[in-house]
N, CA, C and O atoms as a GROMACS GRO file, in nm:
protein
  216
    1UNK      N    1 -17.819   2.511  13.106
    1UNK     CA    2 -17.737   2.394  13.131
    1UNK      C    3 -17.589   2.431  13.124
    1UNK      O    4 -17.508   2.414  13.215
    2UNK      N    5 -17.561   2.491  12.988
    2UNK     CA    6 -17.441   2.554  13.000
    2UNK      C    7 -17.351   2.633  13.161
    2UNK      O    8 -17.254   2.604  13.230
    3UNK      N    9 -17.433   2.719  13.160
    3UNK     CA   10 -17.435   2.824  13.306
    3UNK      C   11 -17.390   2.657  13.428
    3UNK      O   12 -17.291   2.643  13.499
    4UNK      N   13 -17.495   2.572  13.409
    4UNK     CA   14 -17.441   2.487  13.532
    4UNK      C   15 -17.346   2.436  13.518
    4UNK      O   16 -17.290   2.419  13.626
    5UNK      N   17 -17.276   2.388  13.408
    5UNK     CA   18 -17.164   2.332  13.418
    5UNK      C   19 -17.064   2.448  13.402
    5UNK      O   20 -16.960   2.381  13.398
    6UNK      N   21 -17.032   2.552  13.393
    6UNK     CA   22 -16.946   2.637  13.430
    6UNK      C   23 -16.964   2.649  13.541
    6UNK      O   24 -16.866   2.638  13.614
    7UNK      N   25 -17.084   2.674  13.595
    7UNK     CA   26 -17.069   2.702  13.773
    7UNK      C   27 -17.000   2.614  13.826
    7UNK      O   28 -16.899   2.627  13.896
    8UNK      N   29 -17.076   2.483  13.781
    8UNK     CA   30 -16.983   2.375  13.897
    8UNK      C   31 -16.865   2.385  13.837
    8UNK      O   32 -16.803   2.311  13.913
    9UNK      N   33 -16.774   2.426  13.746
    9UNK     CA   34 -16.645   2.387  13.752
    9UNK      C   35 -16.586   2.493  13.832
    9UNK      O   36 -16.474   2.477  13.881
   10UNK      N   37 -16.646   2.591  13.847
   10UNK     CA   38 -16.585   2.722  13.927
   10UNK      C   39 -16.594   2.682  14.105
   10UNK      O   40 -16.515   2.689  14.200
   11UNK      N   41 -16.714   2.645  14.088
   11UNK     CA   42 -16.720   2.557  14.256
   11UNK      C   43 -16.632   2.442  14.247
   11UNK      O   44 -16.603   2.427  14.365
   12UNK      N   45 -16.586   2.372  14.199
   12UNK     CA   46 -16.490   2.259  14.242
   12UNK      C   47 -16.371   2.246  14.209
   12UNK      O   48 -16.286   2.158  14.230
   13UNK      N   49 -16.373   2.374  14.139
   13UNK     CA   50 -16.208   2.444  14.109
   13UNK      C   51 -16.164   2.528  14.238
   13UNK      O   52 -16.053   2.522  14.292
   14UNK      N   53 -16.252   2.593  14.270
   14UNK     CA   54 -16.248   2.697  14.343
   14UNK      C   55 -16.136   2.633  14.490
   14UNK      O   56 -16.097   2.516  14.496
   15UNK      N   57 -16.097   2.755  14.609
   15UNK     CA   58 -16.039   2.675  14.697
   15UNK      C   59 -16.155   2.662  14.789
   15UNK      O   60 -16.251   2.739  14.797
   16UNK      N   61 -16.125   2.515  14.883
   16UNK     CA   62 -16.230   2.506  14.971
   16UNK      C   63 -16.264   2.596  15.069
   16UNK      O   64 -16.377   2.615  15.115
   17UNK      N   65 -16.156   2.653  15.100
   17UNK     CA   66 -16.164   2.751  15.237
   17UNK      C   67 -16.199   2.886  15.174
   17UNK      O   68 -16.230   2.978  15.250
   18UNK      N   69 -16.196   2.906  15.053
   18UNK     CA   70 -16.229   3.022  14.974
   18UNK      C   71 -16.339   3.122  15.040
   18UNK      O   72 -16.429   3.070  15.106
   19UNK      N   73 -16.336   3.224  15.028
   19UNK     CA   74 -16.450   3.307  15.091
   19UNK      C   75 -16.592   3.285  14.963
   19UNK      O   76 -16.708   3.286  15.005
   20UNK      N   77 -16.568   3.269  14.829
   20UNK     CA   78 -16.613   3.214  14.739
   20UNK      C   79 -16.691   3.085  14.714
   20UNK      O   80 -16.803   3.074  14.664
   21UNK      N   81 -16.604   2.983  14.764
   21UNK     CA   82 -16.640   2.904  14.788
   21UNK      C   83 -16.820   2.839  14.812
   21UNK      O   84 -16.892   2.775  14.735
   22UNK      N   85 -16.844   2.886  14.943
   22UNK     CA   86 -17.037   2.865  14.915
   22UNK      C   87 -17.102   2.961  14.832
   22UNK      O   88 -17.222   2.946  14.810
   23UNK      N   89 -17.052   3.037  14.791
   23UNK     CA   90 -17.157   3.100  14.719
   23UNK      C   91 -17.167   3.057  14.569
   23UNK      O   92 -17.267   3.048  14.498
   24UNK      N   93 -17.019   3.032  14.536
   24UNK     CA   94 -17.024   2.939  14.434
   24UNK      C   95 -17.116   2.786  14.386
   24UNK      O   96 -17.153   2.752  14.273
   25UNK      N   97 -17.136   2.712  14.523
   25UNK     CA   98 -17.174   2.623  14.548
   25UNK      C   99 -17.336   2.651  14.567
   25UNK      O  100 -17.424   2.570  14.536
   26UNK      N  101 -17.354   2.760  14.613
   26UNK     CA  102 -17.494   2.776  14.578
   26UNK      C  103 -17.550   2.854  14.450
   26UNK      O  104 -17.672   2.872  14.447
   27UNK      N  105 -17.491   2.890  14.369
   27UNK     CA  106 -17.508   2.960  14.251
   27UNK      C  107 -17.500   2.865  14.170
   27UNK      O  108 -17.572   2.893  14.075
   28UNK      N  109 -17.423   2.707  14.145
   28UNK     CA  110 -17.460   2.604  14.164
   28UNK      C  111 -17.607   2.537  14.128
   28UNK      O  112 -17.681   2.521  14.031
   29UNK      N  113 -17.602   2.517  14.231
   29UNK     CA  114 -17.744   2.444  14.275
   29UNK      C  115 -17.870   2.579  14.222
   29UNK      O  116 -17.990   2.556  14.206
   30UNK      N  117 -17.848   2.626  14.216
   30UNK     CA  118 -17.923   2.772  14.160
   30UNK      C  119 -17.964   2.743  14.047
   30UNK      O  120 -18.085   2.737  14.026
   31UNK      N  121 -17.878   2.720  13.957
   31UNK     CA  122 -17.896   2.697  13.813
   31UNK      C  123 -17.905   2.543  13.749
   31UNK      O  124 -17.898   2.522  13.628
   32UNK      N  125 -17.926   2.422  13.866
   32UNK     CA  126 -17.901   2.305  13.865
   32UNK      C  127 -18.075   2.279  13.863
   32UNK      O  128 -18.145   2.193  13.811
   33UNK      N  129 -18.115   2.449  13.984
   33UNK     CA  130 -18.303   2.399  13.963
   33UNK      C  131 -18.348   2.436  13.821
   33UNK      O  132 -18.466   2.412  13.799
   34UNK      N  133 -18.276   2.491  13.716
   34UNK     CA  134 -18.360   2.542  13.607
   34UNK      C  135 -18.317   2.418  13.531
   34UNK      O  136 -18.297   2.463  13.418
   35UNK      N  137 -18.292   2.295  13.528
   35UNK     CA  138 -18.235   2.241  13.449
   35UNK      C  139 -18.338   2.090  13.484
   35UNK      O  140 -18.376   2.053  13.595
   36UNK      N  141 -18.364   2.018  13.339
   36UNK     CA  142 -18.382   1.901  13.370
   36UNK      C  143 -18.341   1.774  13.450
   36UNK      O  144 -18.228   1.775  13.497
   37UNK      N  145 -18.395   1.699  13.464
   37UNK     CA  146 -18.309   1.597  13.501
   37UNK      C  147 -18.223   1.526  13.430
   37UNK      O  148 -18.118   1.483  13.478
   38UNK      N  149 -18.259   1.507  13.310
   38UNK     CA  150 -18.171   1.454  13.179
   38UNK      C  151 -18.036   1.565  13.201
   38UNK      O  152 -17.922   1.542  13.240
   39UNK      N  153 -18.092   1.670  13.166
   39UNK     CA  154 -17.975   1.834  13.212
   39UNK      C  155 -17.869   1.802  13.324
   39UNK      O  156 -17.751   1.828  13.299
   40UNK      N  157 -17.904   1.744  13.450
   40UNK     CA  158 -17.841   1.769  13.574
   40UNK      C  159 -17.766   1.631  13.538
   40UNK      O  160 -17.649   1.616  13.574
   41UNK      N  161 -17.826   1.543  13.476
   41UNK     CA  162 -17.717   1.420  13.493
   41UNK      C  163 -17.605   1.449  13.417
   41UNK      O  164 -17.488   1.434  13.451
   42UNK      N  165 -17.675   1.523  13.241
   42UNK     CA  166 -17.526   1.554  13.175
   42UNK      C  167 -17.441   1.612  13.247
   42UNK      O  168 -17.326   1.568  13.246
   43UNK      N  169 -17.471   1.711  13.320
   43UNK     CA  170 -17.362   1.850  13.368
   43UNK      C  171 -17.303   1.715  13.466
   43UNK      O  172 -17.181   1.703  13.459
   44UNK      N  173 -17.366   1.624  13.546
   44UNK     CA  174 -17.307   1.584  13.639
   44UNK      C  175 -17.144   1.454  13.567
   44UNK      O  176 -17.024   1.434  13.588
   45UNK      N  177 -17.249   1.411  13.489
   45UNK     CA  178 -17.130   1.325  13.403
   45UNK      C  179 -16.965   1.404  13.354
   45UNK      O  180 -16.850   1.371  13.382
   46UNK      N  181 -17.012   1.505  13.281
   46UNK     CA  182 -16.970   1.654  13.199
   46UNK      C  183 -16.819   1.630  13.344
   46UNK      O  184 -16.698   1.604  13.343
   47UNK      N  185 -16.895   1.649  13.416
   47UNK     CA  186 -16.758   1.767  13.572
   47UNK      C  187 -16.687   1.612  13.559
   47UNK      O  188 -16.580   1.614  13.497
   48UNK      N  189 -16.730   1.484  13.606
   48UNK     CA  190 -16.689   1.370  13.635
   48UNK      C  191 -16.548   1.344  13.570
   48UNK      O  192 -16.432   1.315  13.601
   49UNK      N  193 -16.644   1.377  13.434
   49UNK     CA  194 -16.534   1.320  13.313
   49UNK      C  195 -16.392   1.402  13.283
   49UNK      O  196 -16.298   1.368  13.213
   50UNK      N  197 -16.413   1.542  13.374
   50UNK     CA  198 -16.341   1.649  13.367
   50UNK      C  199 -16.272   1.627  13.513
   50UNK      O  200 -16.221   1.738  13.531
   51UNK      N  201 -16.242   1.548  13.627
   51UNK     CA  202 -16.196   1.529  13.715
   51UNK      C  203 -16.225   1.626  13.795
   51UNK      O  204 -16.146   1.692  13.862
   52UNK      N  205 -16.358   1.637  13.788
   52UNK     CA  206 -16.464   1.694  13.935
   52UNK      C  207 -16.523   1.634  13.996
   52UNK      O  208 -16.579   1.562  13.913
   53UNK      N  209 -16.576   1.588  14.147
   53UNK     CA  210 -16.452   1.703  14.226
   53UNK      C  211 -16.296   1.658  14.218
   53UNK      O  212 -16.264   1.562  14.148
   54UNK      N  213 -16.233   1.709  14.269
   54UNK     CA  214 -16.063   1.632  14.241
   54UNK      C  215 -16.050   1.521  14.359
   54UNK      O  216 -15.949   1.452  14.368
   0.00000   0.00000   0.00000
């Protein structure tokens, strides 16, 4: 869970046009499948509350 919410802040920090960018976004979702659903809502709240995406 941890791992996902660092990823996503690196994906929605990241720049859009970034060469980074999708892979971030799928490394992401990568670690979003090992995670509950209870899991995916925190991380999702977690970025929200942190002004993700901007």
């Amino acid at each position: 869970m941890r791992n996902a919410l660092k990823l996503g802040m690196e994906w929605y920090g990241g720049d859009p046009d970034g060469d980074d960018f999708t892979a971030n976004r799928d490394r992401y979702y990568q670690a979003r499948k090992k995670c509950t659903e209870a899991e995916v809502d925190y991380v999702e709240a977690a970025l929200k509350r942190h002004g993700y995406p901007p």
